[in-house]
C-alpha positions, 0 to 999 in steps of 0.5 A, a space after each residue: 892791563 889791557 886789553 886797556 883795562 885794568 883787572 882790579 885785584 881786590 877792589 880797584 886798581 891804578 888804571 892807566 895812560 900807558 894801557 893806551 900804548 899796550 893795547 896797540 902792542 899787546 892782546 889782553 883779555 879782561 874779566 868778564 862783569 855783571 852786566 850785559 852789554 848796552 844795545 845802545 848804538 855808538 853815539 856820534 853827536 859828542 854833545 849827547 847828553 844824560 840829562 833825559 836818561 831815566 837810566 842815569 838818573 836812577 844811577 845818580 840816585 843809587 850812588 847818592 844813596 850808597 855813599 851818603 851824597 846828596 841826590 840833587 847834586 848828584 843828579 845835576 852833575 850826571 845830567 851834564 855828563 857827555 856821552 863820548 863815542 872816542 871813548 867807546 872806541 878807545 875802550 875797544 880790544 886789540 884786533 885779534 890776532 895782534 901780536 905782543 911785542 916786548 922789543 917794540 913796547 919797551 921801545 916806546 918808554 926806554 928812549 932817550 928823551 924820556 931817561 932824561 926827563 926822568 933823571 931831572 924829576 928824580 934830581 928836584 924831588 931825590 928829598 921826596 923819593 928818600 923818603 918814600 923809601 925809607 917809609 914804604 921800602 919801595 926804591 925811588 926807581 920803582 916810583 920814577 919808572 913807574 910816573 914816567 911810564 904812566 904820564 911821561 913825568 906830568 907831560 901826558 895825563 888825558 884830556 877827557 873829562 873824567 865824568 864824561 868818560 866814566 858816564 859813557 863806559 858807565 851807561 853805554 859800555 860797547 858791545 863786541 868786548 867783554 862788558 866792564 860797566 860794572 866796575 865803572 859804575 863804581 869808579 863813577 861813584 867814587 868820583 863823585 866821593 873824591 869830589 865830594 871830600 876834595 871840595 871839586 867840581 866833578 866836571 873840572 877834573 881830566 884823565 885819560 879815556 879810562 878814567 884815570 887821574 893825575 901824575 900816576 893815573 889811579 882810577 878814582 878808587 884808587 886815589 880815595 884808599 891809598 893817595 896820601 898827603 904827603 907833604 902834610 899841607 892838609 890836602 892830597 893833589 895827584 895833578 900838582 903836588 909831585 910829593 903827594 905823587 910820590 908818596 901816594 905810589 909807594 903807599 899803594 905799592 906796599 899796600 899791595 904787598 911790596 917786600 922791602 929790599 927784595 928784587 923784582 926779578 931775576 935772569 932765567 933760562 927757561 927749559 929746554 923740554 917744551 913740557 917742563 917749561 909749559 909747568 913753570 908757565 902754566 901760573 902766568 905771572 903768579 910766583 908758584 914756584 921754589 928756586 927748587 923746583 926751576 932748576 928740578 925743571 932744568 931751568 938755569 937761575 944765576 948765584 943771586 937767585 939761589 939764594 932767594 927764599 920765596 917763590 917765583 914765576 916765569 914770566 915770558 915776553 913775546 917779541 913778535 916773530 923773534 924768540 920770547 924773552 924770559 925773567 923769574 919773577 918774585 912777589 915784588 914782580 907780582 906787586 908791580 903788575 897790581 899797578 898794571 895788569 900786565 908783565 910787559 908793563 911792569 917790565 918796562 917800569 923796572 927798565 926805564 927806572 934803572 935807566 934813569 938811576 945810571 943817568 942819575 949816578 953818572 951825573 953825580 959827580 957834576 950835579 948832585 942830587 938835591 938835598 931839599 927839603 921834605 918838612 
């Protein structure tokens, strides 16, 4: 996703914590929206407040309007709303010129600490995890990698307050970067949506400078049309209720078209010929190609993949100065980056979740995996 941001594919998407470490790896260009840019300058005084912003109060009221919310209510919670120039500076690209890094970006989640924690999140809630699976068809290492990634199991989940943040990139988006105050105008108002049917002060909630919520950081959209109550205890948490985390990620994986028991990836050599393999490239990460037509190219596949039927996407991961690394991706490839906007990431997510699943095997013999219970 980034440059830090996240393309939402259809009407919103996950944006996440883990966009924070990319940003510093990987140069990423995001669609441009509606609005120009704000002239305001970059405030310095945090304590800044919307209160006596005609602006944001006419905001207030076209979100009240549009989602049946009251307007006072509205209205007063805007007024409150900080103006955080940390935001504006976090929301900023990369410098030109950075160069992407996969060794360096996978470095920072396939480490020994993060493998451990994962394991002992996959062991207490494997009841959880099964039946996720078995619901969504999305396997518990997709959804372990994928918390892990995002939050470090619930340890890094942003300290911003989700309403100041999504006020500032709202109402005073920096200029000197493709402009996304449209799209965070709307997360602005689901927010107020969520709290609105949760029954939250919309001000007690904290994320990441994105916005971004919980466990598997989804943008306030993102938690009002695909999280899930899991547990069915009548309510839906993506800070506390690791079930309804679970369950809310699968949910949104398979509604963003995961195929069941389908890889992720498989190994390539790419052509040798820079011409053939500049056409396998030239779709990014978007499966346009038949097993076929990779090796028509002089593309090398292993026995797996020939035997795919559906259509792949060779996906390339720079490393610096070093030689790219290379996979075939499949739809479920694909599926991933709808999380995240960005191979490296669903690189890292499928990495890190297989991981921790051979530490999980490894420690079977001494420490089975919990049989608690789901119901």
């Amino acid at each position: 996703m980034p440059d830090t941001l996240l393309r939402p594919p259809r009407s919103s998407l996950a944006l996440t914590l883990s966009s924070l470490v990319l940003a510093s790896l990987v140069v990423w260009t995001a669609p441009a929206a509606a609005r120009a840019p704000s002239k305001r300058p970059v405030a310095d005084n945090t304590e800044l407040t919307y209160a006596g912003r005609a602006e944001a109060m006419a905001l207030a009221d076209e979100i009240a309007q549009r989602h049946g919310l009251d307007a006072a209510w509205v209205r007063g919670h805007l007024a409150q709303a900080r103006v955080l120039p940390a935001v504006q500076r976090l929301v900023m690209p990369a410098p030109a010129g950075t160069a992407k890094d996969w060794a360096a970006y996978r470095a920072r989640f396939i480490e020994p600490r993060r493998v451990r924690l994962g394991a002992q999140f996959w062991r207490e809630h494997a009841a959880w995890l099964r039946k996720a699976e078995q619901l969504y068809g999305v396997p518990a290492e997709i959804v372990v990698g994928i918390i892990g990634v995002e939050t470090f199991y619930g340890r890094h989940m942003g300290g911003f307050r989700v309403l100041d943040a999504l006020a500032t990139l709202s109402l005073d988006f920096p200029s000197g970067r493709r402009d996304r105050s449209a799209f965070f105008r709307e997360e602005l108002g689901q927010l107020f949506v969520l709290a609105a049917s949760e029954g939250l002060d919309p001000a007690s909630l904290r994320g990441s400078y994105a916005g971004a919520l919980g466990l598997p950081q989804f943008m306030p959209s993102s938690w009002n049309r695909y999280a899930v109550d899991f547990d069915g205890d009548g309510r839906v948490d993506l800070h506390n209720n690791v079930p309804d985390v679970i369950g809310s990620i699968a949910h949104y994986l398979a509604e963003f078209g995961w195929t069941r028991g389908l890889p992720t990836h498989f190994e390539v050599r790419p052509p040798e010929d820079a011409t053939r393999r500049a056409e396998l490239l030239a779709p990014d990460i978007v499966p346009s190609f038949t097993v076929q037509e990779f090796l028509d190219r002089q593309a090398w596949l292993p026995e797996a993949a020939t035997e795919h039927t559906g259509l792949l996407a060779l996906v390339e991961l720079q490393n610096g100065k070093q030689a790219p690394s290379y996979v075939a991706g499949t739809s479920n490839f694909y599926t991933l980056t709808r999380y995240n906007w960005s191979s490296y990431y669903a690189m890292a997510v499928i990495e890190l979740g297989a991981a921790v699943a051979q530490a999980v095997q490894s420690q079977a013999a001494t420490a089975p995996l919990s049989a608690g219970r789901t119901h």
